[in-house]
ZAMARGU-4260 file (C-alpha; in steps of 0.2 Angstrom, whole numbers, plus 5000, padded with zeros to 4 digits):
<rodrens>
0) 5100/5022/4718 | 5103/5040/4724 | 5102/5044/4744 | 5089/5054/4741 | 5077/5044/4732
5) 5079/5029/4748 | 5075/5042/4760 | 5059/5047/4748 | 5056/5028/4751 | 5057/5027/4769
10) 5048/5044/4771 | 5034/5036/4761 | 5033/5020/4771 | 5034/5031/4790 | 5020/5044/4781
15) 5009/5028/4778 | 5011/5018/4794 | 5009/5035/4804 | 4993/5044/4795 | 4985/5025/4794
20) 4966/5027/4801 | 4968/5013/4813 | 4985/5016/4818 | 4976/5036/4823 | 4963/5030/4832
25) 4971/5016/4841 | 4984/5031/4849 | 4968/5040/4851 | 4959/5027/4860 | 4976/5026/4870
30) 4978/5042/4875 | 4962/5043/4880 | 4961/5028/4892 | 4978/5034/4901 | 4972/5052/4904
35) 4954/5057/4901 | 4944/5043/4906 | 4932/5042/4923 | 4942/5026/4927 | 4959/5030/4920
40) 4976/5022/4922 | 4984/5034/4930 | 4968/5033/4944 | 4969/5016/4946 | 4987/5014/4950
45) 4985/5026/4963 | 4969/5016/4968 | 4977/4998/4967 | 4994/5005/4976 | 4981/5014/4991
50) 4974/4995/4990 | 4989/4990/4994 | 4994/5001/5010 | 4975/4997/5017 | 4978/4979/5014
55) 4995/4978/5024 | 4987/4991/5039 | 4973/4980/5039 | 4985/4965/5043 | 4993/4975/5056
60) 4980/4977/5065 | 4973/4961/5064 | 4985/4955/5074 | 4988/4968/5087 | 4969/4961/5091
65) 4973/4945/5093 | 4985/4951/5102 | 4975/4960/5113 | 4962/4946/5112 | 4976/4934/5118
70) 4981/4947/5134 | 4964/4950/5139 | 4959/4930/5141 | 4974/4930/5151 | 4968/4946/5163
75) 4952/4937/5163 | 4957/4920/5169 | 4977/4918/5177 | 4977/4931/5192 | 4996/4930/5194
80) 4997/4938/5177 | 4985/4952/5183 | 4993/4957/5198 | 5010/4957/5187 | 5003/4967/5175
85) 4995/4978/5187 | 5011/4982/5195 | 5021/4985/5180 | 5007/4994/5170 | 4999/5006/5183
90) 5013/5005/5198 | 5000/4996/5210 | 5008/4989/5226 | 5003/4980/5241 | 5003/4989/5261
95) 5021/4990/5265 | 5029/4985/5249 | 5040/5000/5243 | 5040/5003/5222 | 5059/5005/5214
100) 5056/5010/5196 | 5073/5008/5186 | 5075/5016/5168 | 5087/5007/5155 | 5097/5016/5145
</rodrens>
């Protein structure tokens, strides 16, 4: 057998595989679905990654509302914490009481 009657052989068999008629339209179909469809690939991993951020922001705030839910029952019901947190919040002070603000570095 001579080199290039094996690479005859082997162009053959690529040539087949490549111009088969379902091996063409499943590329087709491929390349369709990633880049020209409504609802292509390329869209919905930008879609599910935007999900994603939403999902965790969504969680975040969550839970600065329990938070603030949690601060505002305590406003509402300890009055030691509300003059505290007046004090600190909005420099509120009582008739004769001097206010020393100190700044950490």
């Amino acid at each position: 057998m001579r080199f290039p009657s094996v690479f005859n052989k082997i162009f053959n068999a690529i040539k087949s595989v490549v111009l088969n008629k379902y091996i063409i339209v499943l590329v087709a179909f491929g390349v369709y679905i990633t880049f020209f469809d409504q609802h292509n690939l390329i869209n919905r991993w930008q879609s599910n990654r935007k999900i994603k951020e939403l999902n965790e922001e969504y969680k975040y705030y969550q839970g600065e509302i329990e938070k603030n839910k949690s601060e505002l029952h305590r406003l509402q019901h300890d009055d030691q914490y509300l003059e505290k947190y007046a004090r600190e919040k909005y420099l509120i002070r009582n008739k004769g009481e001097e206010i020393f603000i100190i700044k950490e570095e």
